[in-house]
Biopython code that builds the backbone (N, CA, C, O; Angstrom):
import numpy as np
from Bio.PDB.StructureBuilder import StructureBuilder

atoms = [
    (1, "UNK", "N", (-57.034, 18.325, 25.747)),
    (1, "UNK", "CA", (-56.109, 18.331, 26.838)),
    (1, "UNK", "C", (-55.410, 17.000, 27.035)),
    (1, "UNK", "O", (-54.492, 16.952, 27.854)),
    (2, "UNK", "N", (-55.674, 16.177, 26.524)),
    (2, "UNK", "CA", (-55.165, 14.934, 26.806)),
    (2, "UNK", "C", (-53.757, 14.699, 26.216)),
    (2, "UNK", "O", (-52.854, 14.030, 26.718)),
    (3, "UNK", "N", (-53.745, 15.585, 24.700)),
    (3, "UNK", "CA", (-52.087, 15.484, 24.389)),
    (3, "UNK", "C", (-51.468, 15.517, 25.571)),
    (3, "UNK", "O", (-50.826, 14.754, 26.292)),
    (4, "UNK", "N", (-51.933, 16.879, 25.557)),
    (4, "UNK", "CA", (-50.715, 17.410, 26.775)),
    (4, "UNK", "C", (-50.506, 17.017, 28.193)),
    (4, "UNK", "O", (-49.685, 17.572, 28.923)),
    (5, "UNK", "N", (-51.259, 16.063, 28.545)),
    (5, "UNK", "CA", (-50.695, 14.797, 29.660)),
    (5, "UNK", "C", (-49.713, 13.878, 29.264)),
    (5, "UNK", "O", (-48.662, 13.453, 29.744)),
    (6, "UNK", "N", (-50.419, 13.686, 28.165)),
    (6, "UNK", "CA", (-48.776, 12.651, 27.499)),
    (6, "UNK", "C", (-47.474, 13.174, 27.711)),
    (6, "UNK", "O", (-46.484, 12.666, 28.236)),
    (7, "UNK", "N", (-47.735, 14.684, 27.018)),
    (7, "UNK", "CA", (-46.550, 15.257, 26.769)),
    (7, "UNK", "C", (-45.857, 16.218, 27.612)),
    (7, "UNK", "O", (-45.107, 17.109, 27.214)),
    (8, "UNK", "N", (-46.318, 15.838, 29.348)),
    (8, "UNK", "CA", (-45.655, 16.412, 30.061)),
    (8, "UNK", "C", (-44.482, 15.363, 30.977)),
    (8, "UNK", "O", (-43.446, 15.669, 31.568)),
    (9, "UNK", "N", (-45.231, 13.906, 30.767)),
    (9, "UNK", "CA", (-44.151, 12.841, 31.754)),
    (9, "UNK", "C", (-43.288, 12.672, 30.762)),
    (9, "UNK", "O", (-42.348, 12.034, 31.234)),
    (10, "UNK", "N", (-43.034, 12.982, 29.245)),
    (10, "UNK", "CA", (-42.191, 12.568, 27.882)),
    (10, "UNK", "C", (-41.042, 13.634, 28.349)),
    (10, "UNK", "O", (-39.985, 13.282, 28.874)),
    (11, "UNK", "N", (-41.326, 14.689, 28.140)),
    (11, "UNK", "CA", (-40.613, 16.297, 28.484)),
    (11, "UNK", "C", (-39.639, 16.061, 30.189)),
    (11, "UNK", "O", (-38.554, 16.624, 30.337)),
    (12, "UNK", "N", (-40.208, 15.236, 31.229)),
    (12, "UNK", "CA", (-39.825, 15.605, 32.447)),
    (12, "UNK", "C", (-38.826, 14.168, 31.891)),
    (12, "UNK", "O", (-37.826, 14.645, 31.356)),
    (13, "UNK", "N", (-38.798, 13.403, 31.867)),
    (13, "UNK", "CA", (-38.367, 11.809, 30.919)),
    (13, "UNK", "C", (-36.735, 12.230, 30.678)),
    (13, "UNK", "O", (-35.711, 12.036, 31.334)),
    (14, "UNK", "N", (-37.134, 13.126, 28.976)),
    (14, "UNK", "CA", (-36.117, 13.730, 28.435)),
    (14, "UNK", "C", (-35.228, 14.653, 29.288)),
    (14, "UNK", "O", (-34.018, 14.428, 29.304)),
    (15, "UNK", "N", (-35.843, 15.881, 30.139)),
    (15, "UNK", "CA", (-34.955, 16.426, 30.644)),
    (15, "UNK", "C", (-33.903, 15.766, 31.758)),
    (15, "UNK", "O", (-32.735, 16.116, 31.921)),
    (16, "UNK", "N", (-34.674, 14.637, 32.541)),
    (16, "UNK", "CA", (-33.629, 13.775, 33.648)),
    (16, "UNK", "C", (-32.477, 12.985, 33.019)),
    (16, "UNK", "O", (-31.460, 12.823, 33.694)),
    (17, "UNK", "N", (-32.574, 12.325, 31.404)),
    (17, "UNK", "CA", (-31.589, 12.080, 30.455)),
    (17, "UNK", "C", (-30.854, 13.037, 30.254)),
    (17, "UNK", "O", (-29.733, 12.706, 30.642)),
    (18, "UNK", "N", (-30.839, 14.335, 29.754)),
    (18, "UNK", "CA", (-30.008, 15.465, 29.578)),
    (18, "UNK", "C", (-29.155, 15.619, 30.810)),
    (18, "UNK", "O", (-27.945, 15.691, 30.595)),
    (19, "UNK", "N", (-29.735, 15.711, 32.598)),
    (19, "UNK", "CA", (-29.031, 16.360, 33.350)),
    (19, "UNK", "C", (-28.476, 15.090, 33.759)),
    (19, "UNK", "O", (-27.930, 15.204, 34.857)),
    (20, "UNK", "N", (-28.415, 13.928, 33.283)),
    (20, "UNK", "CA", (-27.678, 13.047, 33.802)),
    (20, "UNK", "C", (-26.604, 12.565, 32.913)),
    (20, "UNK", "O", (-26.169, 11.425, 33.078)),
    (21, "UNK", "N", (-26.023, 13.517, 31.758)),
    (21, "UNK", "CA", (-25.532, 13.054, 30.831)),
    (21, "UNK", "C", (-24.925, 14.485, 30.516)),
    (21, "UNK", "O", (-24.686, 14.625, 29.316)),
    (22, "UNK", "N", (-24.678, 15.367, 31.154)),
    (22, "UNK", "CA", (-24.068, 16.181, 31.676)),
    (22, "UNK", "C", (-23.166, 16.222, 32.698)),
    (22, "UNK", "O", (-23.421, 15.822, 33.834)),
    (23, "UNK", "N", (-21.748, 16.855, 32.226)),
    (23, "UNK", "CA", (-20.922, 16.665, 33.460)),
    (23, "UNK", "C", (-21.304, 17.527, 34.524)),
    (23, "UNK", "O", (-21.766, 18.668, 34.498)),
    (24, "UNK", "N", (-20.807, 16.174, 36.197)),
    (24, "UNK", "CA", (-21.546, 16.662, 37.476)),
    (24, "UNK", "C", (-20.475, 18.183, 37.538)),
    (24, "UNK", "O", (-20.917, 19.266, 37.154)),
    (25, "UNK", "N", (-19.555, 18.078, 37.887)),
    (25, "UNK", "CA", (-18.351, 18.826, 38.289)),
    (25, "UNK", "C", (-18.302, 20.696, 37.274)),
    (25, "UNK", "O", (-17.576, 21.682, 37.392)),
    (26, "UNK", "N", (-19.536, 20.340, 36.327)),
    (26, "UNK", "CA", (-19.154, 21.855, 35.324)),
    (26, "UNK", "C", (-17.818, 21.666, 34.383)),
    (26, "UNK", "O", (-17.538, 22.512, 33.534)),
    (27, "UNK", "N", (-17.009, 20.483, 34.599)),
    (27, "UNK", "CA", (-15.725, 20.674, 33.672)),
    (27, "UNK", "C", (-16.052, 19.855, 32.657)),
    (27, "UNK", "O", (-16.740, 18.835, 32.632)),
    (28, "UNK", "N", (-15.271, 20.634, 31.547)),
    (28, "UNK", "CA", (-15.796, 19.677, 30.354)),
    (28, "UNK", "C", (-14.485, 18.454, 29.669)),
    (28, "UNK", "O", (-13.344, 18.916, 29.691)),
    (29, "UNK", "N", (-14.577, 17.521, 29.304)),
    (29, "UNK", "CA", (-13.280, 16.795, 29.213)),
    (29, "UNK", "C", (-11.889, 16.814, 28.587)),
    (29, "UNK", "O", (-12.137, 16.484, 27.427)),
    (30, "UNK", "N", (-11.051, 16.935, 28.638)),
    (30, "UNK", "CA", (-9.993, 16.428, 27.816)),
    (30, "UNK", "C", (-9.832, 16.740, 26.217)),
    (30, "UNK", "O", (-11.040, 16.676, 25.988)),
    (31, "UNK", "N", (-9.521, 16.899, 25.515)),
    (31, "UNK", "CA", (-9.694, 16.898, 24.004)),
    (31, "UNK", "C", (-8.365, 15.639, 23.712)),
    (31, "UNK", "O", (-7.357, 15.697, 24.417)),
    (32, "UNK", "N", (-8.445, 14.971, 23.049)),
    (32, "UNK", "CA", (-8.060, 13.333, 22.782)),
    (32, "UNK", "C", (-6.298, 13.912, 22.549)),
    (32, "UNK", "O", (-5.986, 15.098, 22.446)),
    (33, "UNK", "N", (-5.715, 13.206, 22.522)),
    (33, "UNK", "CA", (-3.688, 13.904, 22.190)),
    (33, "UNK", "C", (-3.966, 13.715, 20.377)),
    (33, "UNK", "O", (-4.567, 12.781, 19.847)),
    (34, "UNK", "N", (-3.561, 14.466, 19.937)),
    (34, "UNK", "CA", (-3.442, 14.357, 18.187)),
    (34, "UNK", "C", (-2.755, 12.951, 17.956)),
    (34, "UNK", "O", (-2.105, 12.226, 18.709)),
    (35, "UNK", "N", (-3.076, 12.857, 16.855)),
    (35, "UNK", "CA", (-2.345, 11.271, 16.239)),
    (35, "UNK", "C", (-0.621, 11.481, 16.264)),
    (35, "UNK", "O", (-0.228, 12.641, 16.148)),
    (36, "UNK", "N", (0.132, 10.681, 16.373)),
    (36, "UNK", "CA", (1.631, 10.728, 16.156)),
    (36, "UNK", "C", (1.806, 11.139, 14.255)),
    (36, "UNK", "O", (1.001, 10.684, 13.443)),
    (37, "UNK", "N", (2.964, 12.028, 13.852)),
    (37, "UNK", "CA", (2.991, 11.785, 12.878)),
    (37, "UNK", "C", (3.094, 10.649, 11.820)),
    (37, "UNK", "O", (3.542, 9.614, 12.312)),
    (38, "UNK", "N", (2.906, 10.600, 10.983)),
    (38, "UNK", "CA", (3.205, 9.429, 9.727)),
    (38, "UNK", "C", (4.675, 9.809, 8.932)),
    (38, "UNK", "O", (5.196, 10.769, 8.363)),
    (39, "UNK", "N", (5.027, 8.168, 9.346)),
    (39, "UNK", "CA", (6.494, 8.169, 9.042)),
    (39, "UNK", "C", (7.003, 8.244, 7.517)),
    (39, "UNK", "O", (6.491, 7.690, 6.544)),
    (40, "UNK", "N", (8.069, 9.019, 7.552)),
    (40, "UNK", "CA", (8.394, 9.295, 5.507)),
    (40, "UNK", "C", (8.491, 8.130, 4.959)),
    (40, "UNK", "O", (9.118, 7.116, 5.262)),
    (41, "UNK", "N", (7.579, 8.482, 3.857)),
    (41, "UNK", "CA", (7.703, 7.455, 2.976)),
    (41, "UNK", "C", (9.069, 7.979, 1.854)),
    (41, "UNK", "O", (9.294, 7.143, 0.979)),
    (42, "UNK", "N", (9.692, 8.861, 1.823)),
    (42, "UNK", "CA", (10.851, 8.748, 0.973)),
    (42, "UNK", "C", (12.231, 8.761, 1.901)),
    (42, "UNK", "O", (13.235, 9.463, 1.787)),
    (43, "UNK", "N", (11.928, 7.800, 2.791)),
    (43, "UNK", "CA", (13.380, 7.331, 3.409)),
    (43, "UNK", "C", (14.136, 6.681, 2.216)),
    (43, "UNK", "O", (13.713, 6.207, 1.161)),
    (44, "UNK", "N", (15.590, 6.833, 2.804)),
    (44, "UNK", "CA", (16.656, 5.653, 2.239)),
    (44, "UNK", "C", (16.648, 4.558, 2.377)),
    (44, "UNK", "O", (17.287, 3.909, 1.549)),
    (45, "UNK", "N", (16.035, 3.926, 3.316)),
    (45, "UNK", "CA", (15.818, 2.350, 3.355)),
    (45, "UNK", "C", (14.646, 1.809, 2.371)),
    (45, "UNK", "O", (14.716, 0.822, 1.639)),
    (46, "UNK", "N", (13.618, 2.642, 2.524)),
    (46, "UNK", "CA", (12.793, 2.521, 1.684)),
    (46, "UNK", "C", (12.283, 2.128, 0.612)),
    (46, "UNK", "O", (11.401, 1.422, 0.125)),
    (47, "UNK", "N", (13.869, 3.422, 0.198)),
    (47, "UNK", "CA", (14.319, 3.514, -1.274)),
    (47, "UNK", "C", (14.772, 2.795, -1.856)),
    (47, "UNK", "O", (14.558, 2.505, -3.033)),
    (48, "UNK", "N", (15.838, 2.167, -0.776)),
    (48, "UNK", "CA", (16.232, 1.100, -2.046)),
    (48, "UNK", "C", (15.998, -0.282, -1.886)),
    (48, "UNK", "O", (16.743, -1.094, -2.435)),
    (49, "UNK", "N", (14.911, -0.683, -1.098)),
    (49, "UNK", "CA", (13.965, -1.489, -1.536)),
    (49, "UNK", "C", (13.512, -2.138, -1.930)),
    (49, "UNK", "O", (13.453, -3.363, -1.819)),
    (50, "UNK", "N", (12.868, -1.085, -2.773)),
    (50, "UNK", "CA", (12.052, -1.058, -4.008)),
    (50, "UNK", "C", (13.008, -1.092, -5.459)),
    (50, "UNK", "O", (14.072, -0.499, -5.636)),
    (51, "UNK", "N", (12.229, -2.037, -6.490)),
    (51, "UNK", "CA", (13.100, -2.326, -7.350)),
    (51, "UNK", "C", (12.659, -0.576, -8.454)),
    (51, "UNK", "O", (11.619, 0.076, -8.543)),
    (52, "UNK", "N", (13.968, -0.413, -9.056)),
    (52, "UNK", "CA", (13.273, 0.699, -10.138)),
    (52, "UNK", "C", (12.676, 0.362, -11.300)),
    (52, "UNK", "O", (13.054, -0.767, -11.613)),
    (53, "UNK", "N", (11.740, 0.920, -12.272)),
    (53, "UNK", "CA", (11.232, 0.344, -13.224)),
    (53, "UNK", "C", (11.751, 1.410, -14.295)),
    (53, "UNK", "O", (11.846, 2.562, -13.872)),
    (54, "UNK", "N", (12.014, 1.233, -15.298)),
    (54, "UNK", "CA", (12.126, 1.839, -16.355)),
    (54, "UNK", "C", (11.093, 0.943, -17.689)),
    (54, "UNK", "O", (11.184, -0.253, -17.966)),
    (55, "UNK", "N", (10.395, 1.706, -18.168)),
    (55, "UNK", "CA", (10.146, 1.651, -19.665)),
    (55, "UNK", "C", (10.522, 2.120, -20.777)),
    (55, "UNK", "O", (10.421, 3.290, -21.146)),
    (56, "UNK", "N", (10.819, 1.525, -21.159)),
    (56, "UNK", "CA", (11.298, 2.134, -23.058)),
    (56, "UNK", "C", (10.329, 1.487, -24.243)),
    (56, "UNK", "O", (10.417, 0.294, -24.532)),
    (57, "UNK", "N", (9.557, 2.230, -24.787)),
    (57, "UNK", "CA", (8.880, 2.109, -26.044)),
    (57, "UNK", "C", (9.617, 2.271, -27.242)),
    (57, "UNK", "O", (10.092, 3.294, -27.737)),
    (58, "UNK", "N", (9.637, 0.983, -27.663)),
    (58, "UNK", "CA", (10.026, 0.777, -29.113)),
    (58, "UNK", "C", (8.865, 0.856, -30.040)),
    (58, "UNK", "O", (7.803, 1.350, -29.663)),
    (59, "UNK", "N", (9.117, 0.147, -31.851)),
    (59, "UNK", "CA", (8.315, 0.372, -32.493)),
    (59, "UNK", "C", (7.357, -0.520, -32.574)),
    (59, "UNK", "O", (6.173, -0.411, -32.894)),
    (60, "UNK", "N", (8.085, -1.536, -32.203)),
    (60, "UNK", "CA", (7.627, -3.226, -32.483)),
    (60, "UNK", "C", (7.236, -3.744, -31.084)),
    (60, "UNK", "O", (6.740, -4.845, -30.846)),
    (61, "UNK", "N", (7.527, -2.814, -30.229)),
    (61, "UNK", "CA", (7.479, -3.839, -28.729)),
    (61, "UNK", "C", (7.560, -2.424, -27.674)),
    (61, "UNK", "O", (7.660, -1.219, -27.905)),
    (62, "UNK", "N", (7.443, -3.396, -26.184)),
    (62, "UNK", "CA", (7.503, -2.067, -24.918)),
    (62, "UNK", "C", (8.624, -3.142, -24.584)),
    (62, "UNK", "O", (8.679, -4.287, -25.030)),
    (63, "UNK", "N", (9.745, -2.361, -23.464)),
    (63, "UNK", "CA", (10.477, -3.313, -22.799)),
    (63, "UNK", "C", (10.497, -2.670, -21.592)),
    (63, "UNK", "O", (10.788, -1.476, -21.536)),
    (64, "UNK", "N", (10.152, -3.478, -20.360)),
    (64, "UNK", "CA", (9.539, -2.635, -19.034)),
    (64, "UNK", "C", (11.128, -3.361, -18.073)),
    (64, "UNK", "O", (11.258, -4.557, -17.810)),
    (65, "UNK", "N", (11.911, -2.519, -17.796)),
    (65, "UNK", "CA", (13.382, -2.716, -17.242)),
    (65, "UNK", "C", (13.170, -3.124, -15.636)),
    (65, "UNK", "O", (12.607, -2.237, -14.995)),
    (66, "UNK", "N", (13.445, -4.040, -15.059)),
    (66, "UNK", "CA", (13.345, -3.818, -13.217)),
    (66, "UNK", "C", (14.486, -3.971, -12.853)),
    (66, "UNK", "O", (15.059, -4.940, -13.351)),
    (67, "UNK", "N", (15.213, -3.178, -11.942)),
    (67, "UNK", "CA", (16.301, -2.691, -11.482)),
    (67, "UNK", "C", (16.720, -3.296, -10.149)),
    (67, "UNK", "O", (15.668, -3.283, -9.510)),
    (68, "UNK", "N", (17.559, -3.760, -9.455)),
    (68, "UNK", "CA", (17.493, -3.685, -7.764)),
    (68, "UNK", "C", (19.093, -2.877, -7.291)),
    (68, "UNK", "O", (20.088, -3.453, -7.731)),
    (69, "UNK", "N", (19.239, -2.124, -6.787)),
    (69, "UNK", "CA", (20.636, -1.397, -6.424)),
    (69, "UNK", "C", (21.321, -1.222, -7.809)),
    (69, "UNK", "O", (22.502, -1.469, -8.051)),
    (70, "UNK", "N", (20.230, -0.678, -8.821)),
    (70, "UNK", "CA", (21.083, -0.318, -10.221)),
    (70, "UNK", "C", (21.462, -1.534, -11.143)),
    (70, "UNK", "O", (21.815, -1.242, -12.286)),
    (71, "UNK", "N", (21.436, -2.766, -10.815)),
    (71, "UNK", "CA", (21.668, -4.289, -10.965)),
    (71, "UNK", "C", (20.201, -4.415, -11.881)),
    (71, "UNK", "O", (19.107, -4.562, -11.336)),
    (72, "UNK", "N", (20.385, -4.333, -13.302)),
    (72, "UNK", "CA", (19.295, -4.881, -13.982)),
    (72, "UNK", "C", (19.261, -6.325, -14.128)),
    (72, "UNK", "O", (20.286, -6.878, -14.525)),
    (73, "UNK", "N", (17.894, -7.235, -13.778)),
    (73, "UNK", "CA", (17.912, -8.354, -12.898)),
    (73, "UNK", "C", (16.727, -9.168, -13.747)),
    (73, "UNK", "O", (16.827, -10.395, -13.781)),
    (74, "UNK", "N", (15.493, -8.463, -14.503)),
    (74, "UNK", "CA", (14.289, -8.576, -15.151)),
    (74, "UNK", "C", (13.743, -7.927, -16.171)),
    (74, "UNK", "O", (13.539, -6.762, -15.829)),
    (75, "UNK", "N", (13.312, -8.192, -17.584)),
    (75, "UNK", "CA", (12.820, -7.572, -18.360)),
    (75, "UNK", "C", (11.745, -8.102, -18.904)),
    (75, "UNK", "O", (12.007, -9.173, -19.450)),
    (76, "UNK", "N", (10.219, -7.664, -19.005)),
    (76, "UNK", "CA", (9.579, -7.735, -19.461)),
    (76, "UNK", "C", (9.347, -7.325, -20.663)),
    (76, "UNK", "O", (9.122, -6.130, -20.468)),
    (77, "UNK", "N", (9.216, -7.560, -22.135)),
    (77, "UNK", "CA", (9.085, -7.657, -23.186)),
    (77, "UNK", "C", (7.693, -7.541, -24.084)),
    (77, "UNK", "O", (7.647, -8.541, -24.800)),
    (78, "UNK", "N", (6.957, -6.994, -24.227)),
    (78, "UNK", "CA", (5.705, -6.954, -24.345)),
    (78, "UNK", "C", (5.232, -6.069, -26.062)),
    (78, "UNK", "O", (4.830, -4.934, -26.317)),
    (79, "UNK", "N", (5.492, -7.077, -26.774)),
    (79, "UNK", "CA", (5.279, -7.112, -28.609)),
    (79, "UNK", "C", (3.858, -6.427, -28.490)),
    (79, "UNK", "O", (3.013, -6.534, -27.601)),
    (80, "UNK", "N", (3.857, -5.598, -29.804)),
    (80, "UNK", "CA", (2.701, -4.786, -30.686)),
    (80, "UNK", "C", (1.672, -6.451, -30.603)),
    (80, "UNK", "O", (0.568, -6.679, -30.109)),
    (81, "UNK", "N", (2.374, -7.083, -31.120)),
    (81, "UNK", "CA", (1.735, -8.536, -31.860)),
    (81, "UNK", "C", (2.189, -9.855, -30.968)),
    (81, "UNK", "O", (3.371, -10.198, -30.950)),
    (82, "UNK", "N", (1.477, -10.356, -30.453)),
    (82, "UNK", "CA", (1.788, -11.310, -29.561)),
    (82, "UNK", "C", (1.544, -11.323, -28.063)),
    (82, "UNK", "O", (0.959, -10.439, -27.437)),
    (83, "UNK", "N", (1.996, -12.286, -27.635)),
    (83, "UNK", "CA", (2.059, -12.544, -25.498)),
    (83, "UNK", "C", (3.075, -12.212, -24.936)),
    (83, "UNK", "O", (4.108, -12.840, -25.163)),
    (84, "UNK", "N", (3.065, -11.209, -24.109)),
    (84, "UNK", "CA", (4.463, -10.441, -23.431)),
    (84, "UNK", "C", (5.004, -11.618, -23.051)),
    (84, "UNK", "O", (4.413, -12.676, -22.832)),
    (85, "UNK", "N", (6.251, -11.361, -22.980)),
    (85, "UNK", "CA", (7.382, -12.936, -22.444)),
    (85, "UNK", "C", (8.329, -11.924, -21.161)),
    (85, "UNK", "O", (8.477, -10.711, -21.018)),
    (86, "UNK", "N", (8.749, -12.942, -20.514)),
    (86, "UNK", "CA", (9.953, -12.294, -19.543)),
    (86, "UNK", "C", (11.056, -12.757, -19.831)),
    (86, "UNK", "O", (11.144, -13.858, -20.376)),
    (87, "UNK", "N", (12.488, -11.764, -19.425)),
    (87, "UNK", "CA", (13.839, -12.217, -19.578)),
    (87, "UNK", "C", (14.195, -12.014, -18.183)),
    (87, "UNK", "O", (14.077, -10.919, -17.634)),
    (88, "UNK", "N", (14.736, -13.314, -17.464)),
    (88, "UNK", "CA", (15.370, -13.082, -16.132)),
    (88, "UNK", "C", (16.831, -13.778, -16.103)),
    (88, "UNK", "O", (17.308, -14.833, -16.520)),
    (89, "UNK", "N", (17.311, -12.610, -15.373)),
    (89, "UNK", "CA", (18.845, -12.888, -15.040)),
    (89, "UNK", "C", (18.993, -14.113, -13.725)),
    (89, "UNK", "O", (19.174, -13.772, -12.556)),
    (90, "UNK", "N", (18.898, -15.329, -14.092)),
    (90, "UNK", "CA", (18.550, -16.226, -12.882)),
    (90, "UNK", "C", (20.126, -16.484, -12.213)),
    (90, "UNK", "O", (20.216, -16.833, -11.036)),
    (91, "UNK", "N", (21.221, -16.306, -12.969)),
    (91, "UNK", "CA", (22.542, -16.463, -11.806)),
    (91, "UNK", "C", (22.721, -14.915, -11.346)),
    (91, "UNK", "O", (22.921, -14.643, -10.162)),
    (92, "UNK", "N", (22.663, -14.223, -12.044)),
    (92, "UNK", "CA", (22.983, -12.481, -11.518)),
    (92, "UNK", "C", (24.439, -12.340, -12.178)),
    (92, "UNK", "O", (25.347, -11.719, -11.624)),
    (93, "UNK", "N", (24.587, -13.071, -13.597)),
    (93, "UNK", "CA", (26.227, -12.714, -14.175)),
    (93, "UNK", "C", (25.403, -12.177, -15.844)),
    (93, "UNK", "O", (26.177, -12.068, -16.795)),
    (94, "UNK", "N", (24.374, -11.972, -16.013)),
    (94, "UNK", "CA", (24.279, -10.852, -16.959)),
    (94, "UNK", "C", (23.849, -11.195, -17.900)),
    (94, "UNK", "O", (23.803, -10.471, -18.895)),
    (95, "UNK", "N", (23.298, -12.696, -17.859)),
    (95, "UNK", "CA", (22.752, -13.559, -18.622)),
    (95, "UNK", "C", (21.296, -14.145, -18.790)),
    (95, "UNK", "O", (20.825, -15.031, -18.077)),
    (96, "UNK", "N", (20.631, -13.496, -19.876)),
    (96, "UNK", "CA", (19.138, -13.506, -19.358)),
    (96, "UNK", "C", (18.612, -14.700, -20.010)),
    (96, "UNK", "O", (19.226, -15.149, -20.978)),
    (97, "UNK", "N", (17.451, -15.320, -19.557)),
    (97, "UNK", "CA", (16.659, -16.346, -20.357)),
    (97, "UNK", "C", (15.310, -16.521, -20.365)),
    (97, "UNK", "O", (14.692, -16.272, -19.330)),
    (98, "UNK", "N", (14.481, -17.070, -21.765)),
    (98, "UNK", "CA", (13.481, -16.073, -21.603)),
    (98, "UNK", "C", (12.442, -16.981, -20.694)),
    (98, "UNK", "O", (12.881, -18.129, -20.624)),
    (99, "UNK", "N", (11.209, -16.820, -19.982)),
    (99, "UNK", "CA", (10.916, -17.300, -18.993)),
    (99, "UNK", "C", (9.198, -16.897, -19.071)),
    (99, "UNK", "O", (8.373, -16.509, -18.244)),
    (100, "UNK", "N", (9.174, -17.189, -20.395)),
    (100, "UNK", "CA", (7.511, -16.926, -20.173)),
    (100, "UNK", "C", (6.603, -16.243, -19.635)),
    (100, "UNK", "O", (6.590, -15.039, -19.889)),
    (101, "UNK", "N", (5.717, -16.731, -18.855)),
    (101, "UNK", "CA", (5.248, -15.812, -18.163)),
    (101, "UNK", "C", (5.149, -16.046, -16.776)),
    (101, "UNK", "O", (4.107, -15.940, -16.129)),
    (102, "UNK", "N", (6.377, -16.402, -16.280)),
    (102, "UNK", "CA", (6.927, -16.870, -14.998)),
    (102, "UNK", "C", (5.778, -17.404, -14.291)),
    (102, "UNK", "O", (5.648, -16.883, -13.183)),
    (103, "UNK", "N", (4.578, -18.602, -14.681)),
    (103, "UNK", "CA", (4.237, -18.865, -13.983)),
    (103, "UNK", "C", (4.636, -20.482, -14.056)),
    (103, "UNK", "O", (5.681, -20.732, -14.656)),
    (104, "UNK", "N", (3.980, -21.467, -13.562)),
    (104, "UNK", "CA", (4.390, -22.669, -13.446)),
    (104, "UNK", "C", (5.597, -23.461, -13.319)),
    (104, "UNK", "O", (5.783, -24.058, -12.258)),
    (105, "UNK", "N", (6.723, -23.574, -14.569)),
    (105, "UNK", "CA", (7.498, -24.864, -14.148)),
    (105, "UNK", "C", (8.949, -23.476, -14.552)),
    (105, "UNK", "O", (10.122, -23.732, -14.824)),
    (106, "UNK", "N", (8.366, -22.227, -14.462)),
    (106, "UNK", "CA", (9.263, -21.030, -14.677)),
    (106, "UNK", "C", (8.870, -20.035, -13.402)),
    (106, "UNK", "O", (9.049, -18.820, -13.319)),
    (107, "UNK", "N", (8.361, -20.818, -12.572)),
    (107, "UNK", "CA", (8.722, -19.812, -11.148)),
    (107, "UNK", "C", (9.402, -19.560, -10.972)),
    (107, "UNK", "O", (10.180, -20.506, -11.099)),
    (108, "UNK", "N", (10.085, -18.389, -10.553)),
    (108, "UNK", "CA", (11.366, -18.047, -9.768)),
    (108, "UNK", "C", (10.840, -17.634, -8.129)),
    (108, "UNK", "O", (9.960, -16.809, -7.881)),
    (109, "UNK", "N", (11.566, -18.375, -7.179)),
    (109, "UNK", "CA", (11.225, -17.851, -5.778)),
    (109, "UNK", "C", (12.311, -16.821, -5.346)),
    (109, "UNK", "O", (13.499, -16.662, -5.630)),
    (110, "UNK", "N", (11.261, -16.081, -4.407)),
    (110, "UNK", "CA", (12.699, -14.523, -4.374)),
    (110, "UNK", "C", (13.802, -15.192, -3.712)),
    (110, "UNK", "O", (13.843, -16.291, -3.160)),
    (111, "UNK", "N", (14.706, -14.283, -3.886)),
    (111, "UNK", "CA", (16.498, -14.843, -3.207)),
    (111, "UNK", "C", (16.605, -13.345, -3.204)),
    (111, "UNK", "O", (16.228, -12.491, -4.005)),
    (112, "UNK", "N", (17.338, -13.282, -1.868)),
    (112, "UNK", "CA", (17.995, -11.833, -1.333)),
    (112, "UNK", "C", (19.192, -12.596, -0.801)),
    (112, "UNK", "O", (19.431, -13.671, -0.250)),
    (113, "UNK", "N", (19.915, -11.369, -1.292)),
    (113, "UNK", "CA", (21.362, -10.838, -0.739)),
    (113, "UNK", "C", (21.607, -11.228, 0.610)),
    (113, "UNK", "O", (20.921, -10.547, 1.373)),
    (114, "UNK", "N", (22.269, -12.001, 1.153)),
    (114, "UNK", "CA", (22.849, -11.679, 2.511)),
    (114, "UNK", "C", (24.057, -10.693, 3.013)),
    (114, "UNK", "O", (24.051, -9.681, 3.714)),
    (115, "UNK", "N", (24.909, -11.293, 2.472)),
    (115, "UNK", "CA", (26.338, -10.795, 2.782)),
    (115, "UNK", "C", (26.624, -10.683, 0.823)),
    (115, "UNK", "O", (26.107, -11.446, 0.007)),
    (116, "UNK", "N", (27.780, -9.261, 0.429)),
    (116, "UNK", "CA", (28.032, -9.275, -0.631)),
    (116, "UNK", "C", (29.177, -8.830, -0.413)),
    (116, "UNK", "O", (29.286, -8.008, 0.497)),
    (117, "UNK", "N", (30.341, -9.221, -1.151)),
    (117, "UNK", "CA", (32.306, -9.064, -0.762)),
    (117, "UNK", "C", (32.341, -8.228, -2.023)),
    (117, "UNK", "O", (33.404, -7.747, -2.416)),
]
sb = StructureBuilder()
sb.init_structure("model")
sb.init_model(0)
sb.init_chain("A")
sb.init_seg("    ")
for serial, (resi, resn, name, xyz) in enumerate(atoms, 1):
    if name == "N":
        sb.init_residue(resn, " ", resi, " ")
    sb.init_atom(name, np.array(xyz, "f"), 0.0, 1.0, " ", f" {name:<3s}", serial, name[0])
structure = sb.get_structure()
């Protein structure tokens, strides 16, 4: 008999947690407002952005194209045999030079468009 002294102040314990953790009023709450939708990711601003990439596989090499408003601007070059090199158009008149692997004394820092006539 002695369990069951224990296990009657445990039981009366638990049930005063339950009825106090219960709503007083009988109503039950709210259900939360749904999330707002998620905004398109294939907007027009979006779109053009983002630079386009084209690849073309040759026999001897890959040449990976980056685009900005149709304006090819960067080419990566990347030989069967050898260390991919880059070609960048650094004035924007169509003239590329090759630029290693654009790190160190061949950084380029970005430049955007402001105004274009």
């Amino acid at each position: 008999m002695r369990p069951l002294n224990k296990l009657v102040p445990l039981l009366a314990l638990l049930a005063g947690f339950a009825q106090a953790a219960a709503p007083s009023n009988g109503k039950t709450e709210p259900d939360a407002p749904p999330p707002p939708p998620m905004p398109a990711t294939d907007s027009p601003v979006q779109a053009a952005e983002q630079p386009e990439v084209r690849i073309i596989e040759k026999a001897d090499s890959t040449v990976t194209e980056y685009r900005m408003h149709g304006k090819l601007y960067m080419m990566k070059v990347t030989p069967k045999v050898g260390a991919p090199y880059y070609m960048v158009d650094r004035e924007g008149n169509g003239r590329f030079s090759e630029s290693g692997d654009l790190g160190g004394d061949n950084l380029a820092p970005p430049r955007w468009v402001l105004v274009e006539f």
